[in-house]
C-alpha positions as CSV (number, residue, x, y, z in Angstrom):
1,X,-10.1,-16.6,0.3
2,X,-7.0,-14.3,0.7
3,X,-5.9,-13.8,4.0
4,X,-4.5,-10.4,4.7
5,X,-2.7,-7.8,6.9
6,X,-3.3,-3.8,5.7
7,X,-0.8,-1.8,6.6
8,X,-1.1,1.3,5.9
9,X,-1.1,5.1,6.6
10,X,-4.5,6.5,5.9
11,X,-3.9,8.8,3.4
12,X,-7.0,8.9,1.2
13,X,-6.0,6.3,-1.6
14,X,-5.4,3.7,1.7
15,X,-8.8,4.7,3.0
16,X,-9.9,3.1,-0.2
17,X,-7.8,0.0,0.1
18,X,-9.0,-0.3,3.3
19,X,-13.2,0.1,2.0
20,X,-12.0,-2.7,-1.3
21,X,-10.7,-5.2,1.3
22,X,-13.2,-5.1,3.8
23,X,-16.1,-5.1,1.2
24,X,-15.0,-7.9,-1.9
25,X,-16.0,-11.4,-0.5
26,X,-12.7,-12.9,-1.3
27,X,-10.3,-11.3,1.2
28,X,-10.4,-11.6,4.7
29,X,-8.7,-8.6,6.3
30,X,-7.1,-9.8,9.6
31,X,-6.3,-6.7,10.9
32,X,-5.2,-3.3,9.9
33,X,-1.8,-1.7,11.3
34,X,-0.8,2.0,11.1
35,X,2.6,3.5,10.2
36,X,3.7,6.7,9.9
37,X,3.9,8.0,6.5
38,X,1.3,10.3,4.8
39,X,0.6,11.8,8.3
40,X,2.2,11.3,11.7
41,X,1.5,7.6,13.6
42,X,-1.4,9.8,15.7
43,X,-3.1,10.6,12.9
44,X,-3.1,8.0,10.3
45,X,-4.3,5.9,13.1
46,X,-6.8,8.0,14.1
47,X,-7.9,8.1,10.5
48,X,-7.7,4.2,10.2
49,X,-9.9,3.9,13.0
50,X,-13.0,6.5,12.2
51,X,-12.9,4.9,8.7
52,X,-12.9,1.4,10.6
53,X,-15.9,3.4,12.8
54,X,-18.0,5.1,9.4
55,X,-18.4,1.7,7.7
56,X,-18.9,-0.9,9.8
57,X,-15.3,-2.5,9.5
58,X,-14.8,-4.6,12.5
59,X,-11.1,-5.8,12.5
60,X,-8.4,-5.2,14.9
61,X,-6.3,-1.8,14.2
62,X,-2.5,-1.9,15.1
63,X,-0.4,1.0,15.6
64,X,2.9,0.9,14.7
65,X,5.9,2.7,13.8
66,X,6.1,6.0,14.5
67,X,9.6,7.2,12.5
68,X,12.0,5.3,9.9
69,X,14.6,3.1,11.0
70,X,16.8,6.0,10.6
71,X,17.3,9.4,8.9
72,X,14.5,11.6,8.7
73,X,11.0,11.5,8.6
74,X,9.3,12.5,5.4
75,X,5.4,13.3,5.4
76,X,3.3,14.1,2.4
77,X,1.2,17.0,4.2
78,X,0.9,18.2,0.7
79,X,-1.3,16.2,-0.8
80,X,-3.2,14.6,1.9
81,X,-3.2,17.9,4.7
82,X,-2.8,18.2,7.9
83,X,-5.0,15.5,9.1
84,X,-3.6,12.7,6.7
85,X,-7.3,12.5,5.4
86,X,-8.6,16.3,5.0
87,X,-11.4,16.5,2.7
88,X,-13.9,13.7,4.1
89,X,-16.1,14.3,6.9
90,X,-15.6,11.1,9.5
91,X,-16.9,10.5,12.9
92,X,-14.8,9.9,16.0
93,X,-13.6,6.5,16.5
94,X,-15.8,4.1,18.3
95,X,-14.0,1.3,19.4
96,X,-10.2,1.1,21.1
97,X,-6.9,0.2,19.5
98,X,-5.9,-3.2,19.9
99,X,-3.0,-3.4,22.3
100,X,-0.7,-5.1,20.4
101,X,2.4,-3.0,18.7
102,X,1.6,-2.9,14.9
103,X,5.0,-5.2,14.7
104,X,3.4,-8.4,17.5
105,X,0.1,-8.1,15.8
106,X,1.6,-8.9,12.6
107,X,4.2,-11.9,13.7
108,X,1.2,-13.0,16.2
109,X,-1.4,-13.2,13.2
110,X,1.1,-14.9,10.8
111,X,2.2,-17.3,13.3
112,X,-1.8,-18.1,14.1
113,X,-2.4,-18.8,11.1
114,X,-1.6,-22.2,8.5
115,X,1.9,-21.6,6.9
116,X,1.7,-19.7,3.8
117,X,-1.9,-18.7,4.4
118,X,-1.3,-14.6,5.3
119,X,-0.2,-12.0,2.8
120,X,1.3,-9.3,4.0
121,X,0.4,-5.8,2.1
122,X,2.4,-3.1,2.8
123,X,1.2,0.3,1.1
124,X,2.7,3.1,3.4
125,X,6.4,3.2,4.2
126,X,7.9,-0.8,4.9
127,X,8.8,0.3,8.8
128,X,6.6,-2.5,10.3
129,X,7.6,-5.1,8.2
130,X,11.6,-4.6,8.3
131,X,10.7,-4.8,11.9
132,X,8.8,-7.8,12.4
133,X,11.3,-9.3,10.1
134,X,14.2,-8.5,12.4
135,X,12.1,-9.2,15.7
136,X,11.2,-13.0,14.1
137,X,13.1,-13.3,11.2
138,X,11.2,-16.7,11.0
139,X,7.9,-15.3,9.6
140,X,9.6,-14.7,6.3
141,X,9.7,-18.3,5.6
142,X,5.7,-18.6,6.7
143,X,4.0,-15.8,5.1
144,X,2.9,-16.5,1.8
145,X,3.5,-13.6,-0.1
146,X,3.9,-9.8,0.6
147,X,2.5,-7.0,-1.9
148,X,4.0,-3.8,-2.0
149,X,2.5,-0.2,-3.1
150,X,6.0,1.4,-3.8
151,X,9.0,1.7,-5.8
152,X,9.0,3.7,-9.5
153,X,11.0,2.2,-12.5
154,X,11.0,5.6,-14.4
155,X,10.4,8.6,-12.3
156,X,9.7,9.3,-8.2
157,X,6.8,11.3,-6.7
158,X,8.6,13.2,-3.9
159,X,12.2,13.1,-5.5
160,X,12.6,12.6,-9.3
161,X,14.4,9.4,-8.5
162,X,11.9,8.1,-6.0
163,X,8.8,7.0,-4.9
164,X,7.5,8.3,-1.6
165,X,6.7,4.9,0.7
166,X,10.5,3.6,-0.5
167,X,12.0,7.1,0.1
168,X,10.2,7.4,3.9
169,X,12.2,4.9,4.7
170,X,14.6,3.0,2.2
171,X,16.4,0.9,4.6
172,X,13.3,-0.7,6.1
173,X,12.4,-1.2,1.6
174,X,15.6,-2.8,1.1
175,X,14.9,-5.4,4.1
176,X,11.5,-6.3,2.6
177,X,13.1,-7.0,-0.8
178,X,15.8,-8.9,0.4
179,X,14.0,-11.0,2.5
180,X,14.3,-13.6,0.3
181,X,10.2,-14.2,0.3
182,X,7.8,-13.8,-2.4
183,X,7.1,-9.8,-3.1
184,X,5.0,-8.4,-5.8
185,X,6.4,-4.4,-6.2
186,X,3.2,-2.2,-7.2
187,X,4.9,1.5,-8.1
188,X,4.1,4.1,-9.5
189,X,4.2,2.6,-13.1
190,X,1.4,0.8,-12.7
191,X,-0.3,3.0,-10.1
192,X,-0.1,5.9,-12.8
193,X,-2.4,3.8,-14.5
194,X,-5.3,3.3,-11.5
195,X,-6.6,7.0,-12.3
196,X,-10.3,7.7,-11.0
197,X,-11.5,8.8,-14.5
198,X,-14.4,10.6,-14.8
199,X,-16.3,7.4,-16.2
200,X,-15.4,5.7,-12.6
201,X,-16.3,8.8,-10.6
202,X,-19.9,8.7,-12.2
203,X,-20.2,4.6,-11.7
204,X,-19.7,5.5,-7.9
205,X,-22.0,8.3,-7.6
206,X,-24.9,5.8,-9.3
207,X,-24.2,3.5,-6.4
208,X,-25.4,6.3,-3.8
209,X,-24.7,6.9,-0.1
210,X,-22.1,7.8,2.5
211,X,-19.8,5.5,1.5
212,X,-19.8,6.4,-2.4
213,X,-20.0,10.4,-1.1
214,X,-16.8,9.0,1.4
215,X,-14.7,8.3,-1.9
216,X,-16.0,11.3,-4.1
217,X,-15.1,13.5,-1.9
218,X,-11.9,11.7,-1.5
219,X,-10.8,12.2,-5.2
220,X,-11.9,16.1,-5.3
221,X,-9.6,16.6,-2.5
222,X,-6.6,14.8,-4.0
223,X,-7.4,15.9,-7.7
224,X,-7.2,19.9,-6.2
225,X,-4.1,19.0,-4.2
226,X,-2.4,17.0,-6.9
227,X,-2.9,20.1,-9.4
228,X,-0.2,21.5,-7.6
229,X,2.1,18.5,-7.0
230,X,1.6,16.2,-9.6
231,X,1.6,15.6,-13.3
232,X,-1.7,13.2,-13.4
233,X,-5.4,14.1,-15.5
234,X,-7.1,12.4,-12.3
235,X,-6.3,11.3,-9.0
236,X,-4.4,7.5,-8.5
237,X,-6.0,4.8,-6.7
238,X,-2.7,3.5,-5.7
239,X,-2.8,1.9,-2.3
240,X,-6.5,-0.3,-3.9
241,X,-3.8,-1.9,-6.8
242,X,-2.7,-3.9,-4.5
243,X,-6.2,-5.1,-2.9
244,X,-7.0,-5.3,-6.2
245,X,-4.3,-7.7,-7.6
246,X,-5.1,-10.5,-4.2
247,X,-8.8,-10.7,-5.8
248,X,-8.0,-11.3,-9.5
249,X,-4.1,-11.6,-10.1
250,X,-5.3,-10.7,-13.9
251,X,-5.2,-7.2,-13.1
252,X,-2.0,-6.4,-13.8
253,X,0.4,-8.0,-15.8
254,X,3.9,-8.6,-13.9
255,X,7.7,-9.5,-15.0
256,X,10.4,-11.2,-12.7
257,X,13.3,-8.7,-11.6
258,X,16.1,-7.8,-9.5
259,X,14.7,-5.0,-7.5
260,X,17.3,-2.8,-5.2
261,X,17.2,0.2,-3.3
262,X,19.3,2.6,-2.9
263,X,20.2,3.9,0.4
264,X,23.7,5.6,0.2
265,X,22.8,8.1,-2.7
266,X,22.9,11.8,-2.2
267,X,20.5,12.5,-5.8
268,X,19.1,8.9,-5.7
269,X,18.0,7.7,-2.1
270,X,15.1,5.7,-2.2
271,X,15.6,5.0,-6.0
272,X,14.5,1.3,-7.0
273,X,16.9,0.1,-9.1
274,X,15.0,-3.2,-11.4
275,X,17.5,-5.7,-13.3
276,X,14.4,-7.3,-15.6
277,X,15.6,-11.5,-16.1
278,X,13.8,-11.1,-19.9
279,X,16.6,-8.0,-20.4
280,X,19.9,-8.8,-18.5
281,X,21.9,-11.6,-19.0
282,X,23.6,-10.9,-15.9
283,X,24.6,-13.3,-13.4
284,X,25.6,-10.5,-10.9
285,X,24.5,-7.2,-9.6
286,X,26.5,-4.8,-10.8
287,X,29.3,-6.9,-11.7
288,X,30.4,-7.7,-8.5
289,X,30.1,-11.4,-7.8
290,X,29.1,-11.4,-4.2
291,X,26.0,-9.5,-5.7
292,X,24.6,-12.7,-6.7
293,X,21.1,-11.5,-8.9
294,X,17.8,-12.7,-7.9
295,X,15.0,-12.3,-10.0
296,X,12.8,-12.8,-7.1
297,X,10.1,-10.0,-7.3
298,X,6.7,-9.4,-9.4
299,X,7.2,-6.2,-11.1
300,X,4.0,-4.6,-11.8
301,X,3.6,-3.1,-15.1
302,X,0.4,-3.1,-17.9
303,X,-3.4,-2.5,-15.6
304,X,-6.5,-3.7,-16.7
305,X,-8.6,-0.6,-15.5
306,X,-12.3,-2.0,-16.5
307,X,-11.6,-4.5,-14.3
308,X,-9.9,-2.3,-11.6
309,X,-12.4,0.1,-12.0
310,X,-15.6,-2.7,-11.6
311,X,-13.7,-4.0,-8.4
312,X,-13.8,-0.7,-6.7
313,X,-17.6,-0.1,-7.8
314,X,-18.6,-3.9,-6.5
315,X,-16.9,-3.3,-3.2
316,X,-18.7,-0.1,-2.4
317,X,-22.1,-1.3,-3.5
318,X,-21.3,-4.6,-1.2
319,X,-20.7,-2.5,1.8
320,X,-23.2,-0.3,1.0
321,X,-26.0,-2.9,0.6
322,X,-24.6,-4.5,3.8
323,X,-25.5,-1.1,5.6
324,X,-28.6,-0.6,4.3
């Protein structure tokens, strides 16, 4: 069983992370910890905890960082509104925050746990986790692996050089990658790829009930708002990819790179930069030899959307047997 911390700024494609982790068998979500991002820290937790309240998800909620480590804060208003989550109806939360700062709860649960037993999974901007990393640099060498919804190898989603979670805040991205743990780096390549076609939209109405209505009315909010934004026939399931990939690694096919970010770039901030070990023979990053390359990270490139697609539909019917 994969052992796992969410964290995440709800955002509708994170509300469905959040429903394919707590409703596949084979992950147990720890906890769930808030960041700012889509929406402001007030309410992407609030919307982490009413989905937490809907569905009968009963795991500690963190909140966490409010801003990046520095610069400015972007939010994605846009597409997901002023809530973070318009669109869906949701109740008030039920139950209290735990107390814990988003950055203890994670370095308490990874240090609770058997060495190289928590994954780490990132899918809003990296904020928490460049700070738990500089709070108890220690947990890097304990966690057993981190997968991250961000990054773009070809074009961005809020700049055309980058993607939005690595542009909120690239210095906290650039921490994560560097870490010098195991990171698998799901952009927008692959996420591209995780559309809610018409064929998966149907599949979840057949399964009936709030939950299914939940994330149908989750897509026809971000397929009107992404008319406008982005170049997509349906609406991505991004934050799920990386849910997705901790039940059945065959999802998506990966290749070992070099992955920077860049930070200092007036056209290009937030850019992630890939140097692919099957197409460099380079022994440094860009040609300077104290930039030693490291073809550390999982690169994220070819989905297998049937079986994407059939771990979004089990997960829903799961949680909406369980409720039933």
């Amino acid at each position: 069983m994969e052992k796992i911390i969410l964290d995440c700024d709800p955002g509708h494609d994170d509300a469905i992370a959040i429903l394919l982790a707590a409703g596949n068998p084979s992950v147990d979500l720890l906890g769930i910890t808030t960041v700012a991002g889509n929406q402001t820290i007030e309410n992407v937790t609030r919307n982490a905890l009413s989905v937490c309240t809907a569905y009968g998800i009963q795991v500690p909620v963190a909140r966490g960082a409010a801003g990046p480590l520095v610069g400015p804060q972007a939010l994605a208003a846009e597409i997901h509104g002023e809530s973070g989550l318009d669109g869906p109806v949701l109740p008030s939360a039920s139950f209290e925050l735990d107390d814990r700062h988003a950055v203890d709860f994670i370095i308490d649960t990874v240090m609770a746990h058997e060495p190289h037993t928590v994954t780490l999974v990132p899918v809003g901007p990296f904020t928490n986790i460049a700070l738990a990393i500089r709070k108890a640099p220690y947990i890097v060498d304990r966690v057993k692996s981190v997968v991250v919804m961000g990054g773009s190898l070809t074009r961005g989603n809020i700049t055309p050089a980058a993607e939005f979670n690595v542009y909120a805040d690239p210095e906290a991205a650039e921490i994560v990658f560097r870490a010098g743990w195991d990171v698998t780096m799901v952009g927008l390549d692959l996420t591209h790829q995780a559309l809610a076609r018409p064929e998966l939209q149907d599949r979840v109405r057949a399964v009936g009930g709030p939950i299914s209505e939940f994330v149908l009315d989750i897509w026809a909010w971000v397929g009107t708002a992404m008319d406008d934004v982005l170049q997509i026939e349906a609406p991505a399931v991004h934050d799920a990819c990386c849910v997705a990939a901790l039940i059945d690694p065959s999802v998506f096919t990966v290749a070992k790179a070099d992955v920077r970010v860049e930070i200092t770039g007036r056209w290009t901030r937030g850019m992630t930069v890939a140097n692919f070990e099957s197409a460099s023979g380079m022994k440094h990053f860009g040609g300077t030899a104290t930039e030693q390359v490291d073809y550390r990270t999982n690169v994220a490139l070819e989905l297998d959307w049937p079986k994407f697609a059939g771990l979004i539909v089990d997960a829903l019917e799961r949680l909406t047997s369980a409720r039933s």
